[in-house]
C-alpha positions in Angstrom: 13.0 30.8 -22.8 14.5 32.0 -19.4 17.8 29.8 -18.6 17.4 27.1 -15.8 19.5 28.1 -13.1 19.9 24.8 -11.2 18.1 22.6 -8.6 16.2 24.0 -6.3 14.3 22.6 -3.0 11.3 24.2 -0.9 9.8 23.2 2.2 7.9 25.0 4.3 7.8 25.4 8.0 5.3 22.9 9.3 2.6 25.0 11.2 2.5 24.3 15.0 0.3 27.1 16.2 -2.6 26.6 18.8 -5.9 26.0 17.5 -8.7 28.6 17.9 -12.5 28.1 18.0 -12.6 29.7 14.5 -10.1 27.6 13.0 -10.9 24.2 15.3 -14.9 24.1 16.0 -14.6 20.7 16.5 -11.8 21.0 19.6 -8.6 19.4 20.3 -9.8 15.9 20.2 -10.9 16.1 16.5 -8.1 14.1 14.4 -7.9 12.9 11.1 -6.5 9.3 10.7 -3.2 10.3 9.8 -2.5 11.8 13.2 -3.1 15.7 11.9 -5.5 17.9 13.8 -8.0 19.6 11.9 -6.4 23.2 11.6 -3.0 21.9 10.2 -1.8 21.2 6.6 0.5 18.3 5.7 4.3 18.2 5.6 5.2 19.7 2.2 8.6 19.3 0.0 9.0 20.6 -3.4 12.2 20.1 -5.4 13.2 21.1 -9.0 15.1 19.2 -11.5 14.1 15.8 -10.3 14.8 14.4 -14.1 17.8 15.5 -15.3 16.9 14.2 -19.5 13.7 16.4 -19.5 13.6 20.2 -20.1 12.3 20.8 -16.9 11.1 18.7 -13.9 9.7 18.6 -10.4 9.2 16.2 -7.1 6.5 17.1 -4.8 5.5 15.5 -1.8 2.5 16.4 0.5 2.2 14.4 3.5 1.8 10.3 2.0 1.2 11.6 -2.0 4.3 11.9 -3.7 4.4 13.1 -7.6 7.1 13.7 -9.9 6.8 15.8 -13.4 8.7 16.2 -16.2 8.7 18.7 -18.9 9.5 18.2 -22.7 9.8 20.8 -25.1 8.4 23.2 -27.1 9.5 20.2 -29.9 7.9 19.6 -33.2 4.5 17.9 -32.9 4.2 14.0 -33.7 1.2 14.2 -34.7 0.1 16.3 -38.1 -0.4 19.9 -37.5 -1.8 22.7 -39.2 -0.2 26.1 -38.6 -1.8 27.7 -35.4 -0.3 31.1 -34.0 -0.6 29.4 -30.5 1.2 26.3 -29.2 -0.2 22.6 -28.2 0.0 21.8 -24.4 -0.4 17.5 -23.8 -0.7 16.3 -20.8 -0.3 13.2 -19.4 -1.3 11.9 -15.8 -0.1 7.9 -14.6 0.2 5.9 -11.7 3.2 3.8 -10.4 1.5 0.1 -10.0 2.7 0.6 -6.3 0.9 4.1 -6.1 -1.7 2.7 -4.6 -2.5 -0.2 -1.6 -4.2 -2.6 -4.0 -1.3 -2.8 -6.8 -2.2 -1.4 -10.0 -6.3 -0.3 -8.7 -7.2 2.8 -10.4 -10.5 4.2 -10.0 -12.1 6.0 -12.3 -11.8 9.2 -11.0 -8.1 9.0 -11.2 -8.5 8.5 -15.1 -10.1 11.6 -15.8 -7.5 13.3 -13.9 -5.0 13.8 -17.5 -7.6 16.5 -19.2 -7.9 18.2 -15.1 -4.8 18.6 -15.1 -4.9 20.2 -18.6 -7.5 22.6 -17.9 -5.9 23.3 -14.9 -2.6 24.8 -16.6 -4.0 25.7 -20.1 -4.8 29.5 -18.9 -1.4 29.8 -17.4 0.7 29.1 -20.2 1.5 31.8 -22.8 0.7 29.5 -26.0 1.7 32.1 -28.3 5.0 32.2 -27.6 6.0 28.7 -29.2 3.8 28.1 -32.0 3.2 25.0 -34.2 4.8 22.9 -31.5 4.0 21.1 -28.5 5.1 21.1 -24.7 4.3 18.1 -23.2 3.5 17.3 -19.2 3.8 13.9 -17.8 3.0 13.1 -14.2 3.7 9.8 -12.6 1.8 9.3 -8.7 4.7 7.2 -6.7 2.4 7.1 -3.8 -1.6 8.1 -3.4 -2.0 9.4 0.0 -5.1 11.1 -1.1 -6.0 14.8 -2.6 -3.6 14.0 -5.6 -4.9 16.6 -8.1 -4.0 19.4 -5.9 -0.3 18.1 -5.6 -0.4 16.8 -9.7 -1.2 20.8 -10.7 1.4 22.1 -7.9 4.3 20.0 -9.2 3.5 20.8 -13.0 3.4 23.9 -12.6 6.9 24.0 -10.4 8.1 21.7 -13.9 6.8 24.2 -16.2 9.1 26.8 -15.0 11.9 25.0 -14.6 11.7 23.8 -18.1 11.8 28.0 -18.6 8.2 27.6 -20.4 6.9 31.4 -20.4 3.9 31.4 -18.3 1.3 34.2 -16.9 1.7 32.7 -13.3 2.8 29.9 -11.2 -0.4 27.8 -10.3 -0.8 26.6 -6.6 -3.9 24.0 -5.9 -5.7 23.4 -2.8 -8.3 20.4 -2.8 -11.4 22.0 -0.3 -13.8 19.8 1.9 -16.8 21.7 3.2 -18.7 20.6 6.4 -22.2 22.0 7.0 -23.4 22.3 10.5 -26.3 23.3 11.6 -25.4 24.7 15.0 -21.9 25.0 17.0 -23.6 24.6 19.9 -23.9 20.9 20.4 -21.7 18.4 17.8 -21.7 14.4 18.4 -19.0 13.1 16.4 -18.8 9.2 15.6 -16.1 7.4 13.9 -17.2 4.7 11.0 -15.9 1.3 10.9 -13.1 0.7 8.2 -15.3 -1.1 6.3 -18.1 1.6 6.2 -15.3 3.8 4.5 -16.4 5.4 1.5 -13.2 5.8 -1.2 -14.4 8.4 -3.1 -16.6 12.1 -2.5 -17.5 14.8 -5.0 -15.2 17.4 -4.5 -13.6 20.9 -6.1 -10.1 21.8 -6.5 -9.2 25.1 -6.1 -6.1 26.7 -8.4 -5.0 29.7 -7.6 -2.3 32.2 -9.2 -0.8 34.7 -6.5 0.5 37.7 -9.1 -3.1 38.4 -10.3 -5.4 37.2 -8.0 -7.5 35.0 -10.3 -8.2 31.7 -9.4 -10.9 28.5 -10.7 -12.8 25.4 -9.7 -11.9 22.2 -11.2 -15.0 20.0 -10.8 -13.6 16.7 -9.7 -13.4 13.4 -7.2 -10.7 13.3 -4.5 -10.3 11.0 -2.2 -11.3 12.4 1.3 -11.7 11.0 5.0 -14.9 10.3 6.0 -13.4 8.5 9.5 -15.5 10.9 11.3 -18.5 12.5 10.5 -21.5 14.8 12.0 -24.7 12.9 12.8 -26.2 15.1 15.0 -26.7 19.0 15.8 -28.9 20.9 17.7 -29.3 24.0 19.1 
């Protein structure tokens, strides 16, 4: 395994260019309710070595979500194991009982989100090079500001190399929203009552890793903002 070379923190520019009517077809008045315009990502920070007693570690925070990671191993397996040529990756997705505005409310989307995360990683781990043992990934949420899969997978995959675990490729995750309209031409936009909120839409999270180009779709439920919505278009 590649040595850790120390603590390292990331975070990028935040974007402040104009928007365009490719990028903004709903104009300048279309916010979300945390303040952002449509065209511009959250505030990102990303930070290594976050847990100084695990092999490896990282802190991510994207706008309101905040996650940290830690990293153990390779280490011998708890559980029996026959031989395998290939290693065992376990991962392990919580919440903080303050993650969330209702203490200690999980839905049930945010249970599945341990084996996500799993298949999310599994390809970009090379297995075979610590057989008949077991690396093990646990993510604790501090905060759910929404789209937490996308930051979960991010901040692992920062952990995972900072625990010097030999891997294919970093893993970045995006969680995508898509709107269809049927015409530019003329959009009415309304803004639903709090109470007429939905808390959870059918979504995809995209992974992506940057050396080779590949990237997949993890089928899952993110929370999204529904504040505004299109109800009607004409040409």
């Amino acid at each position: 395994m590649a040595g850790k070379s120390g603590a390292a923190t990331y975070s990028p520019f935040p974007s402040h260019r104009k928007p365009t009517k490719e990028s903004s077809p709903f104009g300048d008045e279309w916010v979300r309710s945390d303040g952002r315009h449509f065209y511009r990502c959250r505030d990102a920070l990303l930070n290594t070595g976050a847990v100084k007693a695990a092999s490896g570690s990282a802190y991510a925070e994207f706008g309101n979500t905040k996650v940290i990671v830690s990293v153990f191993g390779p280490r011998e397996s708890k559980k029996a194991m026959m031989y395998s040529d290939t290693g065992r990756l376990n991962c392990n997705v919580s919440y903080a009982t303050f993650a969330t505005p209702v203490r200690g409310q999980l839905s049930a989307e945010n249970k599945e989100l341990s084996p996500m995360l799993h298949k999310a990683l599994e390809g970009a781990i090379i297995l075979d090079s610590f057989p008949k043992t077991t690396v093990d990934v646990f993510a604790l949420v501090l905060e759910s500001g929404g789209s937490d899969l996308p930051v979960i997978i991010t901040c692992a995959s920062l952990a995972l190399a900072d625990a010097g675990i030999l891997l294919y490729d970093l893993v970045a995750a995006v969680s995508v929203m898509m709107m269809v309209l049927l015409s530019f031409s003329h959009i009415v936009l309304y803004r639903e009552k709090p109470s007429h909120r939905s808390n959870f839409r059918r979504g995809e999270h995209t992974r992506w890793k940057p050396n080779d180009g590949m990237y997949g779709i993890t089928q899952g439920a993110h929370s999204v903002d529904p504040h505004w919505g299109v109800v009607h278009a004409k040409d």
